[in-house]
mmJSON file of the N, C-alpha and C atoms, coordinates in Angstrom:
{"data_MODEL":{"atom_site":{
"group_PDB":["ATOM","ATOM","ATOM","ATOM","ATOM","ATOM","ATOM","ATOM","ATOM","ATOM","ATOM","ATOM","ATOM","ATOM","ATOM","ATOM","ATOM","ATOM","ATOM","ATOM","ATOM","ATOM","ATOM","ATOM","ATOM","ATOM","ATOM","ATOM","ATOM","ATOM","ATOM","ATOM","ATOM","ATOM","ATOM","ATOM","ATOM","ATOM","ATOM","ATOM","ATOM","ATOM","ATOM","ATOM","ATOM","ATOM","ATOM","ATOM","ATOM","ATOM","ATOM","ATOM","ATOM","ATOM","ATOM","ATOM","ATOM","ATOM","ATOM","ATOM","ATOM","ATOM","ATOM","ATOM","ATOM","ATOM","ATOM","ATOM","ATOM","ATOM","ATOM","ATOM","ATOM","ATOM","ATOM","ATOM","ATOM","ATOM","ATOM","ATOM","ATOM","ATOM","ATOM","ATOM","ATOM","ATOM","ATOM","ATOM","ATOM","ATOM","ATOM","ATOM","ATOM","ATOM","ATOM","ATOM","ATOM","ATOM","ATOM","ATOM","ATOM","ATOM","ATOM","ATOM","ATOM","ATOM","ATOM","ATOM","ATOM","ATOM","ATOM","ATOM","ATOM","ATOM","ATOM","ATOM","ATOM","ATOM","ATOM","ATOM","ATOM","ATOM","ATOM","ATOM","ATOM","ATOM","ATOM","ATOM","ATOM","ATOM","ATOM","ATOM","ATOM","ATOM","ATOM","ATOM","ATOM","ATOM","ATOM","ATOM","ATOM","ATOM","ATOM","ATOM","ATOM","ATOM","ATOM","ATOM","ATOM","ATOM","ATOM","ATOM","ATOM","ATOM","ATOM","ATOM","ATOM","ATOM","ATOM","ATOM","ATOM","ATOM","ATOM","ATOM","ATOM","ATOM","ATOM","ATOM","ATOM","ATOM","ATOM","ATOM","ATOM","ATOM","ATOM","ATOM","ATOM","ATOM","ATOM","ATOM","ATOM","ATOM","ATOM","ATOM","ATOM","ATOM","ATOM","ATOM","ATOM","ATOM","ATOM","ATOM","ATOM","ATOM","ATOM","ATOM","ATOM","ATOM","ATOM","ATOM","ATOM","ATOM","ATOM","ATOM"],
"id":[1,2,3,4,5,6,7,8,9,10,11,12,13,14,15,16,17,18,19,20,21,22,23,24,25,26,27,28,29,30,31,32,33,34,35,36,37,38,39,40,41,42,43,44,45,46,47,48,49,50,51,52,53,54,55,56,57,58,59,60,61,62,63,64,65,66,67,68,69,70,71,72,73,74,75,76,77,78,79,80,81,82,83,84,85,86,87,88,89,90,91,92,93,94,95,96,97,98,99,100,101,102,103,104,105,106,107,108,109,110,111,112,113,114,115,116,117,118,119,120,121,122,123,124,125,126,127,128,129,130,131,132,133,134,135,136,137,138,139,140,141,142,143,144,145,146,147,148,149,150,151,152,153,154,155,156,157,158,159,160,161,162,163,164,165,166,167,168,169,170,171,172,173,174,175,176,177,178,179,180,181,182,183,184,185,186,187,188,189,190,191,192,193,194,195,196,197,198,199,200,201,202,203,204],
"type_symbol":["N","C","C","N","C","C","N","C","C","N","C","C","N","C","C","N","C","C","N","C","C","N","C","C","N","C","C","N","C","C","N","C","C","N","C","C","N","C","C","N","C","C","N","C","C","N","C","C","N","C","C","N","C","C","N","C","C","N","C","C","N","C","C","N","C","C","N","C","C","N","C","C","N","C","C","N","C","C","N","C","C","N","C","C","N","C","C","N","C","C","N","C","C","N","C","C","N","C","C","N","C","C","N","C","C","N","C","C","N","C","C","N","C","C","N","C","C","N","C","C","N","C","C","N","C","C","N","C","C","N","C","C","N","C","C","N","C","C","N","C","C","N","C","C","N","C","C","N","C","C","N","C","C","N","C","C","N","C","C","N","C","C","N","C","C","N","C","C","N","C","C","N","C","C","N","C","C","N","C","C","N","C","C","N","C","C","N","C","C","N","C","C","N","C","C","N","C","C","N","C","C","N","C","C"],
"label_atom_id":["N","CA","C","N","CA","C","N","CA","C","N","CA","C","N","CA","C","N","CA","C","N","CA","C","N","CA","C","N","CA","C","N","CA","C","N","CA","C","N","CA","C","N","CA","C","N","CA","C","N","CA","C","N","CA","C","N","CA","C","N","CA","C","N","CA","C","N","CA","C","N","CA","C","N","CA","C","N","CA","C","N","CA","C","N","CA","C","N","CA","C","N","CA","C","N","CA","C","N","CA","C","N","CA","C","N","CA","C","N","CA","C","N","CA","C","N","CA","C","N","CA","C","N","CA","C","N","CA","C","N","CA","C","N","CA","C","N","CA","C","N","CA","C","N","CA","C","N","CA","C","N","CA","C","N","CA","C","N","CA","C","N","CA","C","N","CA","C","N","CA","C","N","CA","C","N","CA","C","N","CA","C","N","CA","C","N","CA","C","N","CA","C","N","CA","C","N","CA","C","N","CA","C","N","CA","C","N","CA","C","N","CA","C","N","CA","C","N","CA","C","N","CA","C","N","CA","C","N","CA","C","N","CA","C","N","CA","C"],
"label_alt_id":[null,null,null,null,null,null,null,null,null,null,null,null,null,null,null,null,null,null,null,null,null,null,null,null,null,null,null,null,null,null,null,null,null,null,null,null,null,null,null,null,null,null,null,null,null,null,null,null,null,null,null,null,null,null,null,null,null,null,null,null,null,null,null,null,null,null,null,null,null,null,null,null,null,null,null,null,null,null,null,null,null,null,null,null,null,null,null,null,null,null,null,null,null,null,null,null,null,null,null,null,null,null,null,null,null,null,null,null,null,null,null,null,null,null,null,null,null,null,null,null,null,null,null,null,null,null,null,null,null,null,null,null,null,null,null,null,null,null,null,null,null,null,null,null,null,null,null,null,null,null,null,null,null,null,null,null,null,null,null,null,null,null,null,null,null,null,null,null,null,null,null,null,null,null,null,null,null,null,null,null,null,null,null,null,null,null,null,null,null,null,null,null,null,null,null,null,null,null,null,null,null,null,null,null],
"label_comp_id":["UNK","UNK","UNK","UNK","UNK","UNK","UNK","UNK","UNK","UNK","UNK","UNK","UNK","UNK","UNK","UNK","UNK","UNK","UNK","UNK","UNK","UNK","UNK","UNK","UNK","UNK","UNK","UNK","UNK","UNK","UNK","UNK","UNK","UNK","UNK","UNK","UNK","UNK","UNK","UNK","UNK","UNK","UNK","UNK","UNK","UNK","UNK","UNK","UNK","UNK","UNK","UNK","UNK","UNK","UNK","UNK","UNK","UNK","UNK","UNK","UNK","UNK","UNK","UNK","UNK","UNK","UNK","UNK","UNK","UNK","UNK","UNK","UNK","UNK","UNK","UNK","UNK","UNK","UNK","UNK","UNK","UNK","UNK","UNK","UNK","UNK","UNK","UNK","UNK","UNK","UNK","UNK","UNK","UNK","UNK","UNK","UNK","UNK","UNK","UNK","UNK","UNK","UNK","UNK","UNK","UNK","UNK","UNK","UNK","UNK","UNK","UNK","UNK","UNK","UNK","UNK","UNK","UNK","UNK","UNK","UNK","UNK","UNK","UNK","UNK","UNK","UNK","UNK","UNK","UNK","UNK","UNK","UNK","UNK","UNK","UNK","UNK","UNK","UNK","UNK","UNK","UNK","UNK","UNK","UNK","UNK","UNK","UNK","UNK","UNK","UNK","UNK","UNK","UNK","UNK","UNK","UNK","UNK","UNK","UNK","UNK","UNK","UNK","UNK","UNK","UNK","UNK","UNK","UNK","UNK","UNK","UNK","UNK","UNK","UNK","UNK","UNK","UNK","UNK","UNK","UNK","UNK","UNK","UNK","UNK","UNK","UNK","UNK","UNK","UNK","UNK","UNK","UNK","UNK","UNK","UNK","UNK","UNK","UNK","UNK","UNK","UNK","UNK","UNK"],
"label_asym_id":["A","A","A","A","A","A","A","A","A","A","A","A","A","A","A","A","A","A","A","A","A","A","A","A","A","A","A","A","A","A","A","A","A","A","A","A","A","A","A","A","A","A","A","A","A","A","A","A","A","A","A","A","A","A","A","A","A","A","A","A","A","A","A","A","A","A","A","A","A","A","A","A","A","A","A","A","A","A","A","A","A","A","A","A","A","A","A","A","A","A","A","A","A","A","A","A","A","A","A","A","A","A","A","A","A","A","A","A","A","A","A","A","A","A","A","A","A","A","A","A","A","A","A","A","A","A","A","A","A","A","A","A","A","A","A","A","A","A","A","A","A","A","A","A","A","A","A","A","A","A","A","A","A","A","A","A","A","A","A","A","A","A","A","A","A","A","A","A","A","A","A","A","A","A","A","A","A","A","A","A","A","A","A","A","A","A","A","A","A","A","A","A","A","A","A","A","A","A","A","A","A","A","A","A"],
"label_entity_id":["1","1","1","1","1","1","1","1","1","1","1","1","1","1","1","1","1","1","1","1","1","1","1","1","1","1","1","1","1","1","1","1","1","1","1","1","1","1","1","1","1","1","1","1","1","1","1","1","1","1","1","1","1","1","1","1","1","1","1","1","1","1","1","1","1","1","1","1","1","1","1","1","1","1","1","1","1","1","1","1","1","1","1","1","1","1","1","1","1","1","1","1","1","1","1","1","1","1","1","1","1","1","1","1","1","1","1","1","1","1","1","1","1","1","1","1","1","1","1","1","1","1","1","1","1","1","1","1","1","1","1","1","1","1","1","1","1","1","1","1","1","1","1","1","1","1","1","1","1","1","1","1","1","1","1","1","1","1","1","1","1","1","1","1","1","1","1","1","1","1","1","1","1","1","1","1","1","1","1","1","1","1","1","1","1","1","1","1","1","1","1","1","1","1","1","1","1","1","1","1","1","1","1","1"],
"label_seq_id":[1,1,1,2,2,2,3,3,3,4,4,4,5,5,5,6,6,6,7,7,7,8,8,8,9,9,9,10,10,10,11,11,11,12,12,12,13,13,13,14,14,14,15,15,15,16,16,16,17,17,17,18,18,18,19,19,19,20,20,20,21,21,21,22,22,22,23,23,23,24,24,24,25,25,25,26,26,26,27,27,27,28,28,28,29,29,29,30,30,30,31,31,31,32,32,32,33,33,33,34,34,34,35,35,35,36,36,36,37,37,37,38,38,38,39,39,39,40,40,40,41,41,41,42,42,42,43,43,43,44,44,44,45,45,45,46,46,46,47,47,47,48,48,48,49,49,49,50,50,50,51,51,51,52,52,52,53,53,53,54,54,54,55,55,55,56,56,56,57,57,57,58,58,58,59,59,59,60,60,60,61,61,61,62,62,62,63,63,63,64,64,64,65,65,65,66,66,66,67,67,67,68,68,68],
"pdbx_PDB_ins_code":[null,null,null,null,null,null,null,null,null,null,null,null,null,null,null,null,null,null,null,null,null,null,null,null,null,null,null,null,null,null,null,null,null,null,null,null,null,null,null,null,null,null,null,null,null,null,null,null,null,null,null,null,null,null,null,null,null,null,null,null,null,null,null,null,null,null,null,null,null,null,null,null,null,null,null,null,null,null,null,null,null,null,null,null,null,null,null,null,null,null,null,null,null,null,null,null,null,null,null,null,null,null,null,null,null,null,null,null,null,null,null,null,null,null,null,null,null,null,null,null,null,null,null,null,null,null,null,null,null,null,null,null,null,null,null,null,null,null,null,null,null,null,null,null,null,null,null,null,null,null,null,null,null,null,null,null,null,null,null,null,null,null,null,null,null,null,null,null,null,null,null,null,null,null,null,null,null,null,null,null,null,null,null,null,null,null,null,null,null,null,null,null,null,null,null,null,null,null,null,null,null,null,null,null],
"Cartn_x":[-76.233,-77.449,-77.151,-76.36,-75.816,-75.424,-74.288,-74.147,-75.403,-76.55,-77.925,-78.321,-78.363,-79.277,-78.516,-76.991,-75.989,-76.284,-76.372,-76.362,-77.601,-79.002,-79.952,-80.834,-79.927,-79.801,-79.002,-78.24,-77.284,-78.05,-78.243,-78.924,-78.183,-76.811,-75.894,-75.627,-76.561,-76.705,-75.465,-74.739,-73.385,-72.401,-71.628,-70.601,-69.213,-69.042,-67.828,-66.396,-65.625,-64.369,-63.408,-62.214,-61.498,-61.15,-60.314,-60.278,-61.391,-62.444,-63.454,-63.974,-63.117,-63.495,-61.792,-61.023,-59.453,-59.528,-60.221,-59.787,-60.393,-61.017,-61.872,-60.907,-60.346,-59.52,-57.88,-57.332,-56.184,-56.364,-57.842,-57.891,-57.985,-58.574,-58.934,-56.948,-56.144,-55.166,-53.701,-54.318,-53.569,-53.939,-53.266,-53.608,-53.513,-52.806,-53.305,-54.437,-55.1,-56.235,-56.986,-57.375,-57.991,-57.493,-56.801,-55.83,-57.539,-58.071,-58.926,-60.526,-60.737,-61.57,-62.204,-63.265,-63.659,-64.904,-64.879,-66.292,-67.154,-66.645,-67.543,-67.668,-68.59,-69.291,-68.566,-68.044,-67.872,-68.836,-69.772,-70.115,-69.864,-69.42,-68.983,-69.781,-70.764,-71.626,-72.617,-72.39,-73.226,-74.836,-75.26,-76.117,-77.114,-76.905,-77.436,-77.779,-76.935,-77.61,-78.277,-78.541,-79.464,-80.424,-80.126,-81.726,-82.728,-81.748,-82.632,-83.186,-82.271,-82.856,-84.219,-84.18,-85.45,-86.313,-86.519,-87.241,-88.875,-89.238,-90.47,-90.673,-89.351,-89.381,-88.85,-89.441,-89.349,-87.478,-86.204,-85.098,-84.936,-85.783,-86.042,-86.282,-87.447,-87.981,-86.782,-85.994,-85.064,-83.937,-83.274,-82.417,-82.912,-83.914,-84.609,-84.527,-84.562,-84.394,-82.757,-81.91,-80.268,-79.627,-79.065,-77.745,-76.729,-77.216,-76.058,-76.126],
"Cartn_y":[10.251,9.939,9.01,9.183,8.394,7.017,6.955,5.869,4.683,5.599,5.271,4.18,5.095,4.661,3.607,3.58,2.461,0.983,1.285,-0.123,-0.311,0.148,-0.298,-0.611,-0.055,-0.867,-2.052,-2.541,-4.103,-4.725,-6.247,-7.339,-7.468,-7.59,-7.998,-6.779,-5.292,-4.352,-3.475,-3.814,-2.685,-2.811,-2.021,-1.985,-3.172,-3.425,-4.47,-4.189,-4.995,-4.189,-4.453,-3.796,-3.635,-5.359,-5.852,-6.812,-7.686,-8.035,-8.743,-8.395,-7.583,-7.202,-7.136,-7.683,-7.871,-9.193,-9.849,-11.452,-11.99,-11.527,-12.211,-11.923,-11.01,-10.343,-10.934,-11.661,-12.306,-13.589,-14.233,-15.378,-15.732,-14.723,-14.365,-14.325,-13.556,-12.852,-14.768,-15.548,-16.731,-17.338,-18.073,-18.846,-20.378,-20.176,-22.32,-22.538,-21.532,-21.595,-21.023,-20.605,-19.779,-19.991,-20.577,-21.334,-21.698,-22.426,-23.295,-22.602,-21.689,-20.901,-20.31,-20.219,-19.384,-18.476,-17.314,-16.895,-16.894,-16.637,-16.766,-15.322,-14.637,-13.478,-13.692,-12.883,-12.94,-12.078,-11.785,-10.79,-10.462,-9.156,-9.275,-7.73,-7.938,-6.897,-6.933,-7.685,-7.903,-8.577,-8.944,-9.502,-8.646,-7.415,-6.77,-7.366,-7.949,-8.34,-9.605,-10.548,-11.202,-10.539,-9.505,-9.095,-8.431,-7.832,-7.538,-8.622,-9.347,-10.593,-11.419,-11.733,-11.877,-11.0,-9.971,-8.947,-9.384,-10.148,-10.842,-11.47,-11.896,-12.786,-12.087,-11.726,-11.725,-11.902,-10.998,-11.425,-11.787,-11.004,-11.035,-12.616,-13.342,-14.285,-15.985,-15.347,-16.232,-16.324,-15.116,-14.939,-15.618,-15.901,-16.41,-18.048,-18.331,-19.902,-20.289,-19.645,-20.271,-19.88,-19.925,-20.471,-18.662,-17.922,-16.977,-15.725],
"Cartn_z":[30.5,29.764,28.584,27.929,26.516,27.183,28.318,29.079,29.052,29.824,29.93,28.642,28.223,27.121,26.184,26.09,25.666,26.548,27.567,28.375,28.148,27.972,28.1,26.655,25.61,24.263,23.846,24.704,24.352,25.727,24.614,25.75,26.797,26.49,28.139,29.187,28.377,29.982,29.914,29.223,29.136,28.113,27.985,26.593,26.873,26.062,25.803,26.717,26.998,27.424,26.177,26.484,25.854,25.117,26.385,25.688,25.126,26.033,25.01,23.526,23.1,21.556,21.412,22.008,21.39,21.2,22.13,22.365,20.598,20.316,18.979,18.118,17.937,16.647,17.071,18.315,18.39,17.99,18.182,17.982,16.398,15.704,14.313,13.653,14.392,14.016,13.876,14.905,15.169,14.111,13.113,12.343,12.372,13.739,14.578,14.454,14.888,15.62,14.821,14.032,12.928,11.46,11.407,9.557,9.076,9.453,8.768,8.182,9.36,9.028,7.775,7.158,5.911,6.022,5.813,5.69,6.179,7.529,8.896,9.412,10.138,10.805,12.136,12.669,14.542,15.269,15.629,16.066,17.669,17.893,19.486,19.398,19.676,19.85,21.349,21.981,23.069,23.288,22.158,21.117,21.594,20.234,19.707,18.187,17.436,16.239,16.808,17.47,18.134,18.28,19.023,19.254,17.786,16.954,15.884,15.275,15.344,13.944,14.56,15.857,16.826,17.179,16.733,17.178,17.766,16.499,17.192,18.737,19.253,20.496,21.513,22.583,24.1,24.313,24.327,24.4,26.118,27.248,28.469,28.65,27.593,28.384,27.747,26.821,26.097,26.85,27.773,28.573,29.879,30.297,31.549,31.195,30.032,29.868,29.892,29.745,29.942,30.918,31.24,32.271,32.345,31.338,30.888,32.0],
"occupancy":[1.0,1.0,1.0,1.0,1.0,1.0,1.0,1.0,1.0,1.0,1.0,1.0,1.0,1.0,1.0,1.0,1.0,1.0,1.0,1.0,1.0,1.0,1.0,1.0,1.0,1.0,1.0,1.0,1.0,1.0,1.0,1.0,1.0,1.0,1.0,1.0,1.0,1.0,1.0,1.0,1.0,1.0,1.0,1.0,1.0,1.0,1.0,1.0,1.0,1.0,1.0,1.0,1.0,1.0,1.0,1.0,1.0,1.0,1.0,1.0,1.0,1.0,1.0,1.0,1.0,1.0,1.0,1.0,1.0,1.0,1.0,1.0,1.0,1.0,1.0,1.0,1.0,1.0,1.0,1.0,1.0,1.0,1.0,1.0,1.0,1.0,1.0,1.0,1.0,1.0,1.0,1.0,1.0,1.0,1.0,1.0,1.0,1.0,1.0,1.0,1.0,1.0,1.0,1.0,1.0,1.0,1.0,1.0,1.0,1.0,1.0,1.0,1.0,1.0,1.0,1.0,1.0,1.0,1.0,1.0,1.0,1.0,1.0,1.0,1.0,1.0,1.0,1.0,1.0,1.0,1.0,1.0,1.0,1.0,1.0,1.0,1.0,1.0,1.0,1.0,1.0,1.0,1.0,1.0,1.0,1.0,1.0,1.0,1.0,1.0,1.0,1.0,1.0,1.0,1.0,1.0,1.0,1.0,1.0,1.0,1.0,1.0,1.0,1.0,1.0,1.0,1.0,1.0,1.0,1.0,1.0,1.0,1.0,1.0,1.0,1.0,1.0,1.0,1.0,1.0,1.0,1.0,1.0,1.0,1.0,1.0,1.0,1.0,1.0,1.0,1.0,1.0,1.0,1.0,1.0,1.0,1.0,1.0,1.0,1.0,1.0,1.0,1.0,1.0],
"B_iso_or_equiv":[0.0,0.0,0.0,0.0,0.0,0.0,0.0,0.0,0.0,0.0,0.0,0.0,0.0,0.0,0.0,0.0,0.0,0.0,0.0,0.0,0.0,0.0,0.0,0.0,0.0,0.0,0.0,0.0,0.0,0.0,0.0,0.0,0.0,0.0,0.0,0.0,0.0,0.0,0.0,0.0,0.0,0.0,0.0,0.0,0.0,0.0,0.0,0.0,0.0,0.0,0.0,0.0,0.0,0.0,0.0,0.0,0.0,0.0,0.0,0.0,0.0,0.0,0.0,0.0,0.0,0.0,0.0,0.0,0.0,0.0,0.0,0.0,0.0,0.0,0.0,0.0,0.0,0.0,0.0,0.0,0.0,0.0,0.0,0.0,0.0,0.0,0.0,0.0,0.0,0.0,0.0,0.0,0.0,0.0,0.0,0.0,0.0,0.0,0.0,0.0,0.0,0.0,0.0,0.0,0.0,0.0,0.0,0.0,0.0,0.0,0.0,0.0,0.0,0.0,0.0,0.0,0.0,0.0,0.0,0.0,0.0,0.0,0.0,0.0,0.0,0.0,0.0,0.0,0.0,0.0,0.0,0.0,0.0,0.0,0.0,0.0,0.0,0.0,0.0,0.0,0.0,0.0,0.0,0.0,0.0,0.0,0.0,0.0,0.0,0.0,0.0,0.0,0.0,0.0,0.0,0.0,0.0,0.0,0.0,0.0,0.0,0.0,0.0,0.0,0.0,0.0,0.0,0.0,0.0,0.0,0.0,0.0,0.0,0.0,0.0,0.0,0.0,0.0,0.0,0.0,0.0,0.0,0.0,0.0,0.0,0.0,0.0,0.0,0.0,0.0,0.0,0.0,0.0,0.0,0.0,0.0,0.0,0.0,0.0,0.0,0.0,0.0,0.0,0.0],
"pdbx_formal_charge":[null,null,null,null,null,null,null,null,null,null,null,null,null,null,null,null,null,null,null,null,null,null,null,null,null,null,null,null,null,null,null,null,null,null,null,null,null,null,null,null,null,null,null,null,null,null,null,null,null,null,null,null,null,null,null,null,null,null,null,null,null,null,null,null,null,null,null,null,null,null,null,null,null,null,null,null,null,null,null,null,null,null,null,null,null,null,null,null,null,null,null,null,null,null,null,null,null,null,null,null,null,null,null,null,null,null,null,null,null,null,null,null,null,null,null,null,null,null,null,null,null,null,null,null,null,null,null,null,null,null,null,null,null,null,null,null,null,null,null,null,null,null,null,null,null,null,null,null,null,null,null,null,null,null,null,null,null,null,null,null,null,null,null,null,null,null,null,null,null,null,null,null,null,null,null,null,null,null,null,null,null,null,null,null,null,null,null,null,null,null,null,null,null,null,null,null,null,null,null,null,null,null,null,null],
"auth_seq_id":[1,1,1,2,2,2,3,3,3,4,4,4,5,5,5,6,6,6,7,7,7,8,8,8,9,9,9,10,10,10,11,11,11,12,12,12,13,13,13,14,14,14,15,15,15,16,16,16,17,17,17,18,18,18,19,19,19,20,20,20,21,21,21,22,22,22,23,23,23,24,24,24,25,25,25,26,26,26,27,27,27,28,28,28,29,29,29,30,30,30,31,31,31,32,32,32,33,33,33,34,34,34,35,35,35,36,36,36,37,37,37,38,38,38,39,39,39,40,40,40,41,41,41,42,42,42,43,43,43,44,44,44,45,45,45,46,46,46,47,47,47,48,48,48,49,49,49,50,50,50,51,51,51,52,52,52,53,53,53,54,54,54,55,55,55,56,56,56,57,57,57,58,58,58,59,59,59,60,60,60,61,61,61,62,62,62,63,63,63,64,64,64,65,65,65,66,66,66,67,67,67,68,68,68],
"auth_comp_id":["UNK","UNK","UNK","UNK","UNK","UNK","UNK","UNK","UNK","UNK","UNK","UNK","UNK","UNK","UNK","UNK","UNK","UNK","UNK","UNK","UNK","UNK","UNK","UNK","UNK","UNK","UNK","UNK","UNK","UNK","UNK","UNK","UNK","UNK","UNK","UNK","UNK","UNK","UNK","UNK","UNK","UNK","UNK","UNK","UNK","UNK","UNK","UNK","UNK","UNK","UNK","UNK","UNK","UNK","UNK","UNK","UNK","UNK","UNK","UNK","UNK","UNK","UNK","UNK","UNK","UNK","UNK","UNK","UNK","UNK","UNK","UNK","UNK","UNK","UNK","UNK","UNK","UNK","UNK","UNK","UNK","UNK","UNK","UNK","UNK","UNK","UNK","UNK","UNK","UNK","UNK","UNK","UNK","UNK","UNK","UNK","UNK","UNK","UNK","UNK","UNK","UNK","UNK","UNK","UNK","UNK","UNK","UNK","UNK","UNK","UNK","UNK","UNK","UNK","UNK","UNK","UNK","UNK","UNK","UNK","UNK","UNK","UNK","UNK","UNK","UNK","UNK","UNK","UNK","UNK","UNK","UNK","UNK","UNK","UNK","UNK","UNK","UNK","UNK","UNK","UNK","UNK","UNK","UNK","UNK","UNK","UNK","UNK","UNK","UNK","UNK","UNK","UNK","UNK","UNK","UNK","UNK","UNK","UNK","UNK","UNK","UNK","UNK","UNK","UNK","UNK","UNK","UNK","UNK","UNK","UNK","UNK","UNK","UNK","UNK","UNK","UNK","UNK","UNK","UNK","UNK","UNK","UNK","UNK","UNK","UNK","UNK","UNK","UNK","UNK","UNK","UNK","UNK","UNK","UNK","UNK","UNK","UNK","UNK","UNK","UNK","UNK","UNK","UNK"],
"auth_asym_id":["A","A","A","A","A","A","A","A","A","A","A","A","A","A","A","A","A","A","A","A","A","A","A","A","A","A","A","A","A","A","A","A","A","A","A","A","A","A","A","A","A","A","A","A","A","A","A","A","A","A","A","A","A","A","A","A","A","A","A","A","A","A","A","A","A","A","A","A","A","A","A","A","A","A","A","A","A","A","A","A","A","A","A","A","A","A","A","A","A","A","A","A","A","A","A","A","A","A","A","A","A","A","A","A","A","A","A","A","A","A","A","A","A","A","A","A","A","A","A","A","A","A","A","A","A","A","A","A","A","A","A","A","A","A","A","A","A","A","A","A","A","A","A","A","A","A","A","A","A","A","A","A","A","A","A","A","A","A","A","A","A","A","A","A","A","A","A","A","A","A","A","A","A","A","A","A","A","A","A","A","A","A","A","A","A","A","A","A","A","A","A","A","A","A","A","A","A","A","A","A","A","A","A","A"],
"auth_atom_id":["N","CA","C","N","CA","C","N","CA","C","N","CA","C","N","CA","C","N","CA","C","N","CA","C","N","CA","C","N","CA","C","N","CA","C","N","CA","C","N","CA","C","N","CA","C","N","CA","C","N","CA","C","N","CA","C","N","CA","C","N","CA","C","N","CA","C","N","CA","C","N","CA","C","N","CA","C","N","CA","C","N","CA","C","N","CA","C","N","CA","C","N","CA","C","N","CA","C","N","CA","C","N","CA","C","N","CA","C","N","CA","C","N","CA","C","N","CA","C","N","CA","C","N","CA","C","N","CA","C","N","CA","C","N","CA","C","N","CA","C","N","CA","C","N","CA","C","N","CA","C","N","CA","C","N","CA","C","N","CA","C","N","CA","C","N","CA","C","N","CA","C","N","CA","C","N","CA","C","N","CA","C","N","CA","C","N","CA","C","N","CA","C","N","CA","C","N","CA","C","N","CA","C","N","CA","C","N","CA","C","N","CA","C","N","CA","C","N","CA","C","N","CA","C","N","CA","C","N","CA","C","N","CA","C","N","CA","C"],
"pdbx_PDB_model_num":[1,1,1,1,1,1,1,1,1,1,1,1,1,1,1,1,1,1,1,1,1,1,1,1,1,1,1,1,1,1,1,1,1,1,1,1,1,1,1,1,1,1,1,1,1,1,1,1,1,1,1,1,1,1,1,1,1,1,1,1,1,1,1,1,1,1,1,1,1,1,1,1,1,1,1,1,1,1,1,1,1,1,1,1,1,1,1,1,1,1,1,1,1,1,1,1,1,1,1,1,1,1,1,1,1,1,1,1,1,1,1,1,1,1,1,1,1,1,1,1,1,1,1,1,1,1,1,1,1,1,1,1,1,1,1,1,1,1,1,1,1,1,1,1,1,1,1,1,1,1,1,1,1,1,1,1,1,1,1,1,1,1,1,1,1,1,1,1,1,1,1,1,1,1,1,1,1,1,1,1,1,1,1,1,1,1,1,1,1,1,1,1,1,1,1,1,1,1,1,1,1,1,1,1]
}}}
């Protein structure tokens, strides 16, 4: 039931895997590739904070316009 109700609260339908919430924090952790960076948000939430901050808009009919 919790399962349930997890996937059907994140826009992408299910919870993160492991690594897709590692890959952000190695790339964060490399400083080649991340040296330059300042004061930036990552969010790897499955866009859930997308969906709040849009709340007004249809996330169904925004997902039907791209490619994703």
């Amino acid at each position: 039931m919790v399962q349930f109700h997890t996937n059907h609260s994140i826009p992408m339908g299910r919870t993160g895997t492991c690594e897709e919430i590692a890959e952000p924090i190695a790339f964060l952790a490399d400083r080649k590739v991340s040296g330059y960076m300042t004061g930036q948000s990552i969010n790897v939430d499955g866009g859930t904070t997308l969906q709040h901050a849009m709340a007004t808009y249809s996330f169904d009919d925004i997902m039907k316009r791209t490619d994703l």
